[in-house]
C-alpha positions in Angstrom: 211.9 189.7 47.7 210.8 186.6 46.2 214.3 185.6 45.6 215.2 186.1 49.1 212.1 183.9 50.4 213.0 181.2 48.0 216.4 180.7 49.0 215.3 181.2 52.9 213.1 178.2 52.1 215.4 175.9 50.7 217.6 176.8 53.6 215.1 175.9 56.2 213.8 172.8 54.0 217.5 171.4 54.1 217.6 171.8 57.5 214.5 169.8 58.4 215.7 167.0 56.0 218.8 166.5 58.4 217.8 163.2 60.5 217.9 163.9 63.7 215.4 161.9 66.4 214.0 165.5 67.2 210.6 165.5 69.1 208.0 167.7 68.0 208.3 171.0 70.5 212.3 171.0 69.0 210.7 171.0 65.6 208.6 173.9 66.2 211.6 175.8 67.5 214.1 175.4 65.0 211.0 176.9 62.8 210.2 179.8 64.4 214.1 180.4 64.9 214.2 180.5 61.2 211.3 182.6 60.7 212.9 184.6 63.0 216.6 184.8 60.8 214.2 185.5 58.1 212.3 188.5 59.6 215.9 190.0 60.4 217.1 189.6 57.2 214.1 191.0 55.6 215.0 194.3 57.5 218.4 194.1 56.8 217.7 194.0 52.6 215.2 196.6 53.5 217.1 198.9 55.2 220.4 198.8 52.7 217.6 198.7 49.8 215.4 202.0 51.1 217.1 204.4 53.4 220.5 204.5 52.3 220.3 207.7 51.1 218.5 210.9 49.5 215.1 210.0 47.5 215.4 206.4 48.9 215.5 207.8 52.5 212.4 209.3 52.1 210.6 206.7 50.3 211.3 204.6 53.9 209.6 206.8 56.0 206.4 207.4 53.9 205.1 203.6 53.4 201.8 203.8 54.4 199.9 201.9 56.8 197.5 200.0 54.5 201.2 198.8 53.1 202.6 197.6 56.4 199.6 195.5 57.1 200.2 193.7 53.6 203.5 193.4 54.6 202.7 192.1 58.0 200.3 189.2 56.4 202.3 188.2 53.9 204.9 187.5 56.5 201.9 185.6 58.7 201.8 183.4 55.2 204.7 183.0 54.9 205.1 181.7 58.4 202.2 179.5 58.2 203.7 177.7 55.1 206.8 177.2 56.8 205.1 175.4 59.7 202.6 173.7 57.4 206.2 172.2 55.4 207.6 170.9 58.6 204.2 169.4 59.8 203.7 171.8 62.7 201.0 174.7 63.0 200.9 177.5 65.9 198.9 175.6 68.7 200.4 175.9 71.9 200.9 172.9 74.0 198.5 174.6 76.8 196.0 174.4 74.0 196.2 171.2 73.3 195.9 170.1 76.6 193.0 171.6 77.4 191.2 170.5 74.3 192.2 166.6 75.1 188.8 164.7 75.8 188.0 164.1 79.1 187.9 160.5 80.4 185.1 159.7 82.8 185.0 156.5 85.1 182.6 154.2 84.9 180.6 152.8 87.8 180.9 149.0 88.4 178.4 146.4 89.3 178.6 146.9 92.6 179.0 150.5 92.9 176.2 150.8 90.4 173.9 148.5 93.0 175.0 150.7 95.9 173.7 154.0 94.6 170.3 152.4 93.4 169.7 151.2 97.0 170.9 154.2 98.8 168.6 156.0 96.1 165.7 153.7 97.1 166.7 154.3 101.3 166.1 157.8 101.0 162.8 157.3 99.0 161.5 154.8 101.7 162.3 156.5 104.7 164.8 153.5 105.9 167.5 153.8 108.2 169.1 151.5 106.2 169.2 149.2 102.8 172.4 147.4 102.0 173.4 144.6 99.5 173.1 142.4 102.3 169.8 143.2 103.4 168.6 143.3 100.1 169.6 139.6 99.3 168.0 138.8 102.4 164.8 140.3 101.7 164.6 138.5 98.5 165.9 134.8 99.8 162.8 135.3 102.6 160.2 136.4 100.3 161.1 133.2 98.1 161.1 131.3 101.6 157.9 132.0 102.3 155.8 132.8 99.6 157.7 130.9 96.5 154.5 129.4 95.4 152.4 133.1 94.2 152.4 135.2 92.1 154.5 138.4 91.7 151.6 140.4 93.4 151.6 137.7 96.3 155.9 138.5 96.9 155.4 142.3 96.6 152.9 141.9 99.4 155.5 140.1 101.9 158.3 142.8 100.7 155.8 145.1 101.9 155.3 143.6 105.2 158.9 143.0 106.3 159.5 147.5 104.9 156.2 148.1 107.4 158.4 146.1 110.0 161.5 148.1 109.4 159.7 151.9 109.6 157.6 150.6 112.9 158.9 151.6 116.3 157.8 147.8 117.3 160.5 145.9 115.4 164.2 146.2 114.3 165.7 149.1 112.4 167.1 147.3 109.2 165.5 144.6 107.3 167.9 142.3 107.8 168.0 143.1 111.6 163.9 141.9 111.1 164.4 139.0 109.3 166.4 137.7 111.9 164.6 138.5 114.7 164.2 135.3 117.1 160.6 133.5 116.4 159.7 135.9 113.6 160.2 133.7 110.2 159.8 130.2 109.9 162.2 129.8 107.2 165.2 131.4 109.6 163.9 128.4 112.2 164.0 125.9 109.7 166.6 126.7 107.8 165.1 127.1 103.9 166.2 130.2 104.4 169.4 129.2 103.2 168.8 126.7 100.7 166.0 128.4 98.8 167.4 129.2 95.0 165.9 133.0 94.3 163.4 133.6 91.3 162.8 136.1 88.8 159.0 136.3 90.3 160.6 137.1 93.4 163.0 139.8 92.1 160.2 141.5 90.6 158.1 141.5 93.2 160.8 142.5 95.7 161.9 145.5 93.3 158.4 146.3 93.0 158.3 146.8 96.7 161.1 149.3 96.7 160.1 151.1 94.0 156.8 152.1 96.3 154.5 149.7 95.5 152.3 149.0 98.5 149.4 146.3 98.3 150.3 145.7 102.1 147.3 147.8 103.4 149.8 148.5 106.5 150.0 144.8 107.4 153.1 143.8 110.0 152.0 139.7 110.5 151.0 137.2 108.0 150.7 133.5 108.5 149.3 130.2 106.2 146.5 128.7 109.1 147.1 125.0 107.3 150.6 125.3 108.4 150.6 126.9 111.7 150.2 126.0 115.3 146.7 126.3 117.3 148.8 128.4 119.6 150.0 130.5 116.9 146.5 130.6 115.0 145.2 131.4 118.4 147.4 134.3 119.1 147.0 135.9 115.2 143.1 135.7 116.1 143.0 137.4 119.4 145.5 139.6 119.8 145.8 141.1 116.0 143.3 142.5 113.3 142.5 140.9 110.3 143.1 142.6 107.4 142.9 140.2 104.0 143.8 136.6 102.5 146.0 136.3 99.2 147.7 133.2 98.0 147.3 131.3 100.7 148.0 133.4 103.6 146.1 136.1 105.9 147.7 139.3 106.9 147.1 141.0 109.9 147.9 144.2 111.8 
């Protein structure tokens, strides 16, 4: 028996020498086709060797089980080695594939942005909150109240959000902020000029993560820089709430 597997593994080593641009899967058959020559001629030998005739006949049919499973791994080792030799092994290409790392995508920027908002929508009870109006928000905060602190912008944030969920104004915040006669920045242009701040941002994303030092206020004005008529109006028709940085806010 040794004989036979020596020279059936110089057989199949000359046969993998032979160059040939042969891809992996061809490999693996031409392997398991010469496992399989040597599995037949392994019975043949066996069946000239032990049931010829007389004693030997017998001998064939009274091999034990415990004997045919040594039989059956020695030919698994033998198989393995042969595979090992040609650089192959006995994983299926189904196997493979299913053991391949999967690739997840990952958000960009923008898309990134887009889910914190619409995160931030649902928290807040808006109707809406979109890049756009979230670049609005922050360019009228800085408008208005550029000179505070980050406590000072949260507060307008929280104004123009109280606008947005009140049945008095517009639906969207950008929808508010350009509501005729509402913001004097939109009348005088600063609007569009003002360069945004991290005080701003930070007070701004405070106001969307729920923080609320607005005490419900929907109106807020600087009396130095606004008309008797508006003054007059604030006064009379709205109530008074609190002063901070500069500016009173009403309700």
């Amino acid at each position: 028996m040794p004989r036979i597997t020596s020279l059936l593994k110089s057989i199949c080593g000359k046969i993998m020498s032979i160059p040939m641009r042969l891809t992996k899967k061809m490999y693996r058959h031409m392997a398991l086709l010469t496992i399989g020559g040597a599995v037949i001629s392994v019975v043949a030998f066996s069946s000239n060797g032990f049931a010829g005739s007389g004693k030997n006949a017998v001998s064939a049919n009274v091999i034990n089980s415990g004997e045919g499973e040594t039989f059956e791994d020695d030919m698994q080792d033998e198989t393995d080695e042969i595979l090992d030799n040609a650089g192959l092994d006995n994983t299926t290409v189904d196997e493979e594939i299913a053991n391949l790392p999967r690739i997840e995508q990952k958000e960009t920027g923008n898309e990134k942005m887009e889910r914190l908002l619409e995160e931030r929508r649902v928290a807040l009870g808006l109707s809406s909150l979109t890049v756009e109006d979230y670049n609005n928000l922050l360019r009228i905060v800085e408008a208005e109240v550029g000179d505070n602190d980050v406590y000072g912008r949260t507060i307008v944030a929280n104004v123009v959000l109280n606008r947005v969920r009140s049945s008095h104004f517009e639906n969207t915040i950008t929808e508010v902020i350009f509501s005729k006669g509402q913001f004097s920045p939109i009348r005088d242009k600063r609007f569009f000029k003002v360069k945004v701040s991290e005080a701003t941002i930070k007070g701004v994303n405070n106001a969307l993560m729920g923080e609320d030092y607005s005490r419900g206020a929907l109106y807020f004005m600087d009396r130095a820089y606004s008309s008797s008529h508006a003054v007059g109006w604030f006064d009379s028709s709205l109530t008074y709430l609190f002063s901070y940085g500069g500016h009173e806010y009403f309700k």
